[in-house]
Every structure is written in C-alpha cells, then in structure tokens.
C-alpha positions as CSV (number, residue, x, y, z in Angstrom):
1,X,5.6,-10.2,3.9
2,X,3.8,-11.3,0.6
3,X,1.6,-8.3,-1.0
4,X,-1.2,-8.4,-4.3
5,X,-2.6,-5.0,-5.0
6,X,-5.7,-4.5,-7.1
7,X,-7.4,-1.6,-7.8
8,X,-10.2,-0.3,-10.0
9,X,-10.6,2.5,-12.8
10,X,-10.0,5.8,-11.9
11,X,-13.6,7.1,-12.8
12,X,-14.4,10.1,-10.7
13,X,-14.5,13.6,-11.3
14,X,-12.6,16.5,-8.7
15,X,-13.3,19.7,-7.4
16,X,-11.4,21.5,-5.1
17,X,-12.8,23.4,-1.7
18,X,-11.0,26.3,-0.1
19,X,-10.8,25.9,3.8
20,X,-8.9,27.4,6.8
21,X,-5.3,28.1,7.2
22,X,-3.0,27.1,10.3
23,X,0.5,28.6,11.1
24,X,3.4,26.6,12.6
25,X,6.2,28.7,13.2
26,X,9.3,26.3,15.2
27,X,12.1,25.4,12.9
28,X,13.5,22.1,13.5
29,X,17.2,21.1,13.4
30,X,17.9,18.8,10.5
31,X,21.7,19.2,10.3
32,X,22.1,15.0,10.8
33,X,20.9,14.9,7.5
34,X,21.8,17.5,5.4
35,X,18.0,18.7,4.7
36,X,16.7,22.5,6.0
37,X,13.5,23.3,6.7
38,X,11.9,26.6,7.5
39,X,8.7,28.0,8.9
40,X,6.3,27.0,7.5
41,X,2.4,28.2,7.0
42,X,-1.0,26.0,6.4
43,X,-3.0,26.0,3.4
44,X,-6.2,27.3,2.5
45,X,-7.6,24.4,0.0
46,X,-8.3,20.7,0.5
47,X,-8.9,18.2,-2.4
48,X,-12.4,17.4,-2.9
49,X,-13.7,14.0,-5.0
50,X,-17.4,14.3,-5.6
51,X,-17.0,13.8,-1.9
52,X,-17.2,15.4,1.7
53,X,-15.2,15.8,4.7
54,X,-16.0,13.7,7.7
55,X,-14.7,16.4,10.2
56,X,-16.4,20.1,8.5
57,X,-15.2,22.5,11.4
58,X,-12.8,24.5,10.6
59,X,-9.1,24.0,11.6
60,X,-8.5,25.5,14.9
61,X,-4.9,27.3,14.8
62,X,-2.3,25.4,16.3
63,X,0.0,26.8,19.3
64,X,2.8,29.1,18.3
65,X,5.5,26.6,18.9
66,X,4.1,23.7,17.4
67,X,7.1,21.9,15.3
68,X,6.2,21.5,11.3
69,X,3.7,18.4,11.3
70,X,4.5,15.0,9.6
71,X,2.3,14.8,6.8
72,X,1.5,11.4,5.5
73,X,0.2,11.1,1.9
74,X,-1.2,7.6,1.3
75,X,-3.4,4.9,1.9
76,X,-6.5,3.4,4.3
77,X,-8.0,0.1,4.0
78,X,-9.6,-1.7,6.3
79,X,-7.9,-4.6,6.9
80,X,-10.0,-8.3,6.8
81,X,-7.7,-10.7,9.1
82,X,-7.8,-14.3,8.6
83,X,-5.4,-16.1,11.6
84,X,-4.6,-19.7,9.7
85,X,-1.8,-22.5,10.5
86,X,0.1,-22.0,6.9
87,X,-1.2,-20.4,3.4
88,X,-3.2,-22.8,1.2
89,X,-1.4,-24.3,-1.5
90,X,-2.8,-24.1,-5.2
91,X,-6.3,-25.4,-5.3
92,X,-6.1,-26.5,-2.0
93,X,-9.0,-25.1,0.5
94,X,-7.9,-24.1,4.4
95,X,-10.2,-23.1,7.5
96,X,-9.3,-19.7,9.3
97,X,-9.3,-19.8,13.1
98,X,-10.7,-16.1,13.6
99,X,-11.6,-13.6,11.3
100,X,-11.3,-9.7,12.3
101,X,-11.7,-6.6,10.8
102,X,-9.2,-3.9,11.7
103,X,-8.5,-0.4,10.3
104,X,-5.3,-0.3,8.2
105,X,-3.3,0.7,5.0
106,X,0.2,1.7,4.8
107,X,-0.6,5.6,4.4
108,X,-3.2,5.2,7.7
109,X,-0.5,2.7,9.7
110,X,2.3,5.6,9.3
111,X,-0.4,8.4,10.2
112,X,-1.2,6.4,13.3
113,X,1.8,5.9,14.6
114,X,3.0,9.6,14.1
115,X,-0.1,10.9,16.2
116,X,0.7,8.1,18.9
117,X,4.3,8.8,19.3
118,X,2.4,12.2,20.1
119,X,4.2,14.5,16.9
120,X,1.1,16.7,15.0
121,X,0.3,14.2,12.0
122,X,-2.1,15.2,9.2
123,X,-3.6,12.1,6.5
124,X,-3.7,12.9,3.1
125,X,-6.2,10.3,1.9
126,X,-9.4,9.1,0.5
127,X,-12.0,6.8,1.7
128,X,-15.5,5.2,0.1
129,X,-19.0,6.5,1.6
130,X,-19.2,3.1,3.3
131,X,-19.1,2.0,6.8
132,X,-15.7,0.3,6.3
133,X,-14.6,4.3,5.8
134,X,-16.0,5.3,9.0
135,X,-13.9,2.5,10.8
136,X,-11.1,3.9,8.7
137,X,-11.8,7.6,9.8
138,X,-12.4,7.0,13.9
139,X,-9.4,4.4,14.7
140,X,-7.2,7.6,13.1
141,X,-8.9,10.5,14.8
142,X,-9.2,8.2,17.9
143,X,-4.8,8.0,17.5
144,X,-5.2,12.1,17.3
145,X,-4.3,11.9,13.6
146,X,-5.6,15.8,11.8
147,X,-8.0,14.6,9.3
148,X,-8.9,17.8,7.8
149,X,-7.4,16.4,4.2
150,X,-9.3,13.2,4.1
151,X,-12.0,12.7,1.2
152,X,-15.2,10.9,1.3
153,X,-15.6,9.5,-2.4
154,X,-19.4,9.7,-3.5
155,X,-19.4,7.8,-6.4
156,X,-21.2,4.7,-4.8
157,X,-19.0,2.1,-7.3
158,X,-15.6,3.3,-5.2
159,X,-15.6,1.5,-2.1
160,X,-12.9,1.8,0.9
161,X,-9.4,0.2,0.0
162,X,-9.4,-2.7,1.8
163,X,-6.7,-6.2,2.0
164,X,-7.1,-9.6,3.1
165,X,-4.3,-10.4,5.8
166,X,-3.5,-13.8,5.9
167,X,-2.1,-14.4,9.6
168,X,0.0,-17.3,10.5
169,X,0.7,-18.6,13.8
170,X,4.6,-17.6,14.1
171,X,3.0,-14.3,13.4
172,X,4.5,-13.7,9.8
173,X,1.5,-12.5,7.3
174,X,1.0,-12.4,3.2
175,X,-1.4,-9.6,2.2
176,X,-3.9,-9.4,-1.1
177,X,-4.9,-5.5,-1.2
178,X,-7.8,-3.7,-3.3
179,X,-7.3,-0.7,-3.8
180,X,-10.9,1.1,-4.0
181,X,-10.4,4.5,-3.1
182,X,-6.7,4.6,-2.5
183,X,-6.5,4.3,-6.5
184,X,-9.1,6.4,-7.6
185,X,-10.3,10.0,-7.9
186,X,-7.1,11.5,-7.4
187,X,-6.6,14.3,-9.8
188,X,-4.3,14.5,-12.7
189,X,-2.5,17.3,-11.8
190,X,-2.6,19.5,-8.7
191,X,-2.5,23.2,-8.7
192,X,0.8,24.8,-6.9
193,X,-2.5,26.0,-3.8
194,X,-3.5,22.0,-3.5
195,X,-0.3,21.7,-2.7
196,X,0.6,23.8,0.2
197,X,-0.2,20.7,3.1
198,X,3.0,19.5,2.0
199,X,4.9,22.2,1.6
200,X,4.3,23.3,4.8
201,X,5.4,20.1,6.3
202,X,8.5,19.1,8.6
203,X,8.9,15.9,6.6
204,X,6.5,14.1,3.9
205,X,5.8,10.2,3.7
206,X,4.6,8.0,0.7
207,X,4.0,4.7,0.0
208,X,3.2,2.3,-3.2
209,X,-0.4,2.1,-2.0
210,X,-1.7,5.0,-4.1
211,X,-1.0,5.8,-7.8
212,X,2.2,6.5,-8.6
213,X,1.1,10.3,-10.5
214,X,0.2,11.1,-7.3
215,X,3.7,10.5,-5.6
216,X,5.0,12.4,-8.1
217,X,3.9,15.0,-7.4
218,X,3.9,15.3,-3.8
219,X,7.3,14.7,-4.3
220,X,8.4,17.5,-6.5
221,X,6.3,20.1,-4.4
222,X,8.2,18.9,-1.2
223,X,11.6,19.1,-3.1
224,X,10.8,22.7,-4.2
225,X,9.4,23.9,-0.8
226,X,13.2,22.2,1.0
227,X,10.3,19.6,2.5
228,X,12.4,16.0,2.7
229,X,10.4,12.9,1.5
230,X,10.8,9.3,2.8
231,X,9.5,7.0,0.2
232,X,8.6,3.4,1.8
233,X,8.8,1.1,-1.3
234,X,6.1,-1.3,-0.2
235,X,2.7,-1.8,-2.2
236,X,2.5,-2.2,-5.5
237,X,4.8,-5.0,-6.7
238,X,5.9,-2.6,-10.1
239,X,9.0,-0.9,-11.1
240,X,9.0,2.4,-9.4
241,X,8.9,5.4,-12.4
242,X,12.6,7.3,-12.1
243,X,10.3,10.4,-12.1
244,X,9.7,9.5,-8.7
245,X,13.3,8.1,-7.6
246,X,14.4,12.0,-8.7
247,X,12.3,13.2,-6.2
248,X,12.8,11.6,-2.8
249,X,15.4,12.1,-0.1
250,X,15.2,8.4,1.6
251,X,14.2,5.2,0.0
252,X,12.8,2.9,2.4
253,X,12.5,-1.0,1.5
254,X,12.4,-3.9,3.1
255,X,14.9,-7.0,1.9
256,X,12.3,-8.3,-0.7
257,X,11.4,-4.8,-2.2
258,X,14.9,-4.2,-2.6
259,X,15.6,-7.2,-4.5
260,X,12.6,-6.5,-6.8
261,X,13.9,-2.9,-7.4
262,X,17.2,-3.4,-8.3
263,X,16.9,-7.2,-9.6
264,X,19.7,-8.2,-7.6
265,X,19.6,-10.8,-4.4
266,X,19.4,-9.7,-0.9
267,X,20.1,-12.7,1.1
268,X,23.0,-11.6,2.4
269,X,24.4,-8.2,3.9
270,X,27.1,-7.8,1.4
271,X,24.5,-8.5,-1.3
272,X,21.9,-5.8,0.3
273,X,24.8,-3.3,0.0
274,X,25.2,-4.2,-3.8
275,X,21.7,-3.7,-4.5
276,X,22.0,0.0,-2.5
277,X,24.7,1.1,-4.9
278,X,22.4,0.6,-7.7
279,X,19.7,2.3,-6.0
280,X,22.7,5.6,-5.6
281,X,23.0,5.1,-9.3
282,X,19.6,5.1,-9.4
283,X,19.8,9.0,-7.9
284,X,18.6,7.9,-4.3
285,X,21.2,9.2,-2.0
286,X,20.1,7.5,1.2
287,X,18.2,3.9,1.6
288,X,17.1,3.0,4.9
289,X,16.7,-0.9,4.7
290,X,14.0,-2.7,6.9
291,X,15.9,-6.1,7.7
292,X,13.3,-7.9,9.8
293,X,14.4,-10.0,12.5
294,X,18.2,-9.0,11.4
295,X,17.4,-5.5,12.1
296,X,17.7,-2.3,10.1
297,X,21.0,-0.2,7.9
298,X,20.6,3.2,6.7
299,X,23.2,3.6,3.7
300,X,24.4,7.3,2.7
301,X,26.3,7.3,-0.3
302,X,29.6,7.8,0.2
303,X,29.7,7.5,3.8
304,X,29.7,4.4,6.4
305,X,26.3,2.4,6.7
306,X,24.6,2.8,9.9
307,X,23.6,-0.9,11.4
308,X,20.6,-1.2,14.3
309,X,20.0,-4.4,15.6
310,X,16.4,-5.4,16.5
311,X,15.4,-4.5,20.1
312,X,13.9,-8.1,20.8
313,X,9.9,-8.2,22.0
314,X,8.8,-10.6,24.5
315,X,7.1,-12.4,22.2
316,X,5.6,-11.8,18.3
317,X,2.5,-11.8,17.4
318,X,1.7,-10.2,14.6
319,X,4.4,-8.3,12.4
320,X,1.8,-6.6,10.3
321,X,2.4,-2.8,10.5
322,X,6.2,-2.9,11.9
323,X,7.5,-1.9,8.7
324,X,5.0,0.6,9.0
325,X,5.7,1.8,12.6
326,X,9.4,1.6,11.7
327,X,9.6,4.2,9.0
328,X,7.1,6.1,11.0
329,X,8.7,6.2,14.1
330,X,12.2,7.4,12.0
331,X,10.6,10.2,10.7
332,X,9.7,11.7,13.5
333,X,13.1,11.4,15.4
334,X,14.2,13.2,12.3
335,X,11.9,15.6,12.1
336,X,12.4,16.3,15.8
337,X,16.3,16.6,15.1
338,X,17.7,13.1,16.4
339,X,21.2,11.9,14.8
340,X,21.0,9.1,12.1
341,X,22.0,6.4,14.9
342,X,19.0,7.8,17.1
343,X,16.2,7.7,14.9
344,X,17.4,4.2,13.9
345,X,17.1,3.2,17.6
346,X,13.8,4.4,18.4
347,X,12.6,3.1,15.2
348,X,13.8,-0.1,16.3
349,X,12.5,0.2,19.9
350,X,8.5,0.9,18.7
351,X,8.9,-2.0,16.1
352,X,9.6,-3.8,18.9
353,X,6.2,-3.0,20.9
354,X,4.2,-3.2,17.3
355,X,5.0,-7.0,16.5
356,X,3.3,-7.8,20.1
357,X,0.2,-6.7,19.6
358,X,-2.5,-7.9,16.9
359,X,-3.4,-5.6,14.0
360,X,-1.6,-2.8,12.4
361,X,-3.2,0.5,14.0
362,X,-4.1,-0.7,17.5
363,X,-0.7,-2.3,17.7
364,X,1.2,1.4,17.3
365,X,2.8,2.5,20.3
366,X,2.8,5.4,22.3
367,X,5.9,7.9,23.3
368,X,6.4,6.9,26.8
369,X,5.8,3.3,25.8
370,X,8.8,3.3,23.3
371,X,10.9,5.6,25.7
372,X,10.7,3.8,28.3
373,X,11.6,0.5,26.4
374,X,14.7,2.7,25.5
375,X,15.6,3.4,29.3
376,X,16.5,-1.0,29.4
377,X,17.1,-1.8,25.8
C-alpha cells in the first residue's frame, strides 16, 4: 500500500476540561514479553481544542474486574473510496466504478477493531465540527469504542482528516491522506494530569497519522507509568525522530516502511532481517513485521524470530485496514496475556476476515468470528 499525507497549520488554541475518573483494577500477565503492568486508575482531565465532546455524560465506572483498556492514540478520517481497474498514469485521466465514503484512519481502524474483538478500547483523537466527524464518531461508538477523549475542533478552517483510497480490482489500494484535524490543535506539551488515559492503560498504540510531538510524548508517559507502546510505522512517509524510537516497546512496519526506515531492501527474508538489526541498533528491541500475503515475523533481539504464515481468506477484497486489524488484534492477545506465537496467530486469523470485506472499519471482525476461524485454521 502506497500512502501521501498532507496536512494543514497547526493554528488552534487548547484548553483543558477536568472530567470523571474510572478504576480498573485486574492485572494482566505479560511475562511473554518481558513488560509488567499494574493496576491501574482513570483520569480526571480530557484535552479540549476550542472544541466539545460529542458524548458529555460522565464516565460510568467500569466493573471491578475489567482488564486495563487498550488505549489507541491516533487518527480518524473519513475515508473517500474510489474502486478503479489500475491507478492513472501521469497526466493520464481514469473513470472510477463506485465511489463510497467510509469511516477510517489508522488511529480509528485500531480503535475499532479492539472494541470488536470485544477488549475495553478508548480513542484518543480529534475530529472537525463537520458532518464527516459525526460519521467518524458513530461507526466507532457503534464498534463500542469509549469516546470520552475525542475532540470536536471548533475552529471552522480544521476540517475532519480525511484520504482518498484508490481501490483496485485485485483488491490492493494506494492512499492520499489530509490530515485536517489529526494534525492540528494538539498541544505543545501535556501536563503529567493530561496524561493519566495512558498511563492507566494495559497497552498504548500510535501511528504516523498524527504529529510526531504528540507520539512523543505519549510515549514517554507510557514508558514511565511500565505502560508498553506498539508503534505501527505507517503514515507519514518521514524519518521517524529517535526521540520517539527511545520510547517504544514494538515497532510495527510493513515490508515498505521498513525499507524506508532503515534504507535498506526488503525483498527478501534475509534482507527484512538485516534491516531489523538496524532497527535494534536503532534502540527498538522488538519489530513485528507485517509481510502481506507472505505473512508476519516478530524479531526480539537476541532471540529466534517468530514466523506466522497468513491464514488464507476465501477470497480478497479489499486489504485496506489489515495492517490495521493486524497490529490491533496483537495487542490485545498481549494485553490479555497470550505467548508471542499466540498473538501472532490471532493477528493473522482476523487479518484474514478483514481483507474480505470492503472498507476498513466495517470490515473489522468480531471475537467469535476470528475464534472460530482459529477452531479450522
């Protein structure tokens, strides 16, 4: 998959609103990978843009042995698809079959499919005062996803992230992303209380889709609270700040990512596991390596790589989103205590589902769905 991002000025101003705290008190068993997390306790604040919460009821406390949530810091865009025979060469001018709007976003997709594999999953996110936002805002609380840290931006020049996906008919798709709200009206630095959402999580996501101060800093909050942070490497097609690379427990890219990260080629496996050294050089201890149709490998340096094959689907239709659903679905068998080779299994098993079903969020599936694909795989 081919991504652009774009994204405007950051131009707004913040203010921060205190709001109800919730209690989750299970410790989960982490041992697999070497990270500990404790119990863990809700914050009282939410960032505010110039903006205003959707959802203004106040959190209802969560049953006593609720496990720590999966928070997902990132983006939503609604998602423009275009289904076309092959991409338009320069200059040249193609007709689309259909055209579709879907909700989307890397930040929203992992979200999504969190709350469907039915683990308590909070957004972290912003979204324009716009009707694209609304789409945004019911596909994720229709999934169950907690939006009680999503922002309405007021300033009427920041619309809704959004991406053109340009579908083709084997199902493979190249992507042009604004960034609108993902990009702006994020503060410049947060205050130790705006960050207690992730500190109190089981495990924290992030993506490229946002800017990268932000990451940051998530990052370092989860490091100091014993919070372990998977960092999927797609969106923005930049080098990724070393500030960051400090900070995060499991690099996630795909083969193309990889390449772009380390400079090196990834067309073969012995060449993917050349470019992971450099990532361990890089201070990233674990990559878990998205290999499409060749599968996944999750690399811990010093120790064997882990190899999944793909769990074939039926058939493919759309591919959009199984990167997505992928890293998802692995942190949630971690955060629920699976070994290494079991998180990579039922990672593979609900990217399986996602690829036959059009659109990223409606395509996520559900527990029993991926379980029970387990049961024959």
């Amino acid at each position: 998959m081919k991504g652009i991002s774009l994204s405007p000025s950051n131009n707004c101003q913040l203010k921060f609103q205190n709001i109800l705290a919730k209690q989750l008190n299970k410790p989960i068993n982490t041992t697999p990978f070497h990270f500990t997390t404790t119990n863990r306790q809700f914050p009282a604040h939410v960032i505010k843009c110039q903006c205003q919460r959707r959802d203004q009821n106040p959190v209802p406390k969560n049953p006593i042995n609720t496990p720590p949530p999966l928070v997902v810091v990132g983006s939503a865009n609604f998602d423009i698809y275009v289904e076309i025979d092959r991409l338009p060469k320069i200059g040249e001018t193609v007709s689309a079959k259909t055209s579709q709007t879907l909700a989307g976003g890397k930040g929203a997709n992992q979200a999504a499919c969190g709350a469907k594999l039915s683990h308590p999953t909070y957004f972290v996110g912003q979204v324009g005062e716009d009707a694209n936002g609304k789409l945004i805002t019911d596909a994720l609380s229709g999934c169950g996803v907690r939006l009680d840290y999503v922002n309405v931006v007021k300033d009427g020049g920041v619309p809704t992230g959004h991406a053109v996906v340009m579908l083709q008919s084997d199902g493979q798709n190249s992507i042009i992303i604004v960034g609108g709200a993902n990009m702006s009206c994020w503060p410049e630095k947060f205050g130790d209380e705006d960050l207690e959402v992730v500190k109190k999580a089981g495990i924290v996501l992030l993506q490229r889709e946002i800017p990268d101060s932000v990451n940051i800093q998530v990052a370092k909050a989860a490091r100091s609270a014993g919070v372990p942070v998977i960092f999927d490497a797609g969106g923005m097609d930049a080098p990724i700040p070393q500030e960051l690379l400090n900070f995060i427990d499991i690099l996630s890219p795909n083969e193309s990512e990889l390449g772009r990260l380390t400079g090196m080629p990834t067309d073969s496996y012995e060449q993917i596991s050349e470019a992971v050294v450099k990532c361990h050089k890089m201070g990233v201890k674990q990559v878990l390596v998205k290999l499409g149709a060749k599968g996944s490998a999750l690399f811990v340096e010093g120790e064997k790589p882990i190899k999944q094959s793909i769990i074939p689907a039926a058939r493919v239709i759309d591919t959009t989103g199984a990167g997505d659903t992928f890293t998802a679905s692995f942190a949630v068998g971690f955060v629920e205590g699976k070994s290494r080779e079991e998180c990579l299994r039922f990672a593979a098993a609900a990217a399986s589902l996602c690829v036959q079903v059009k659109g990223a969020i409606p395509s996520m599936p559900d527990r029993k769905s991926v379980l029970n694909l387990l049961q024959y795989a």
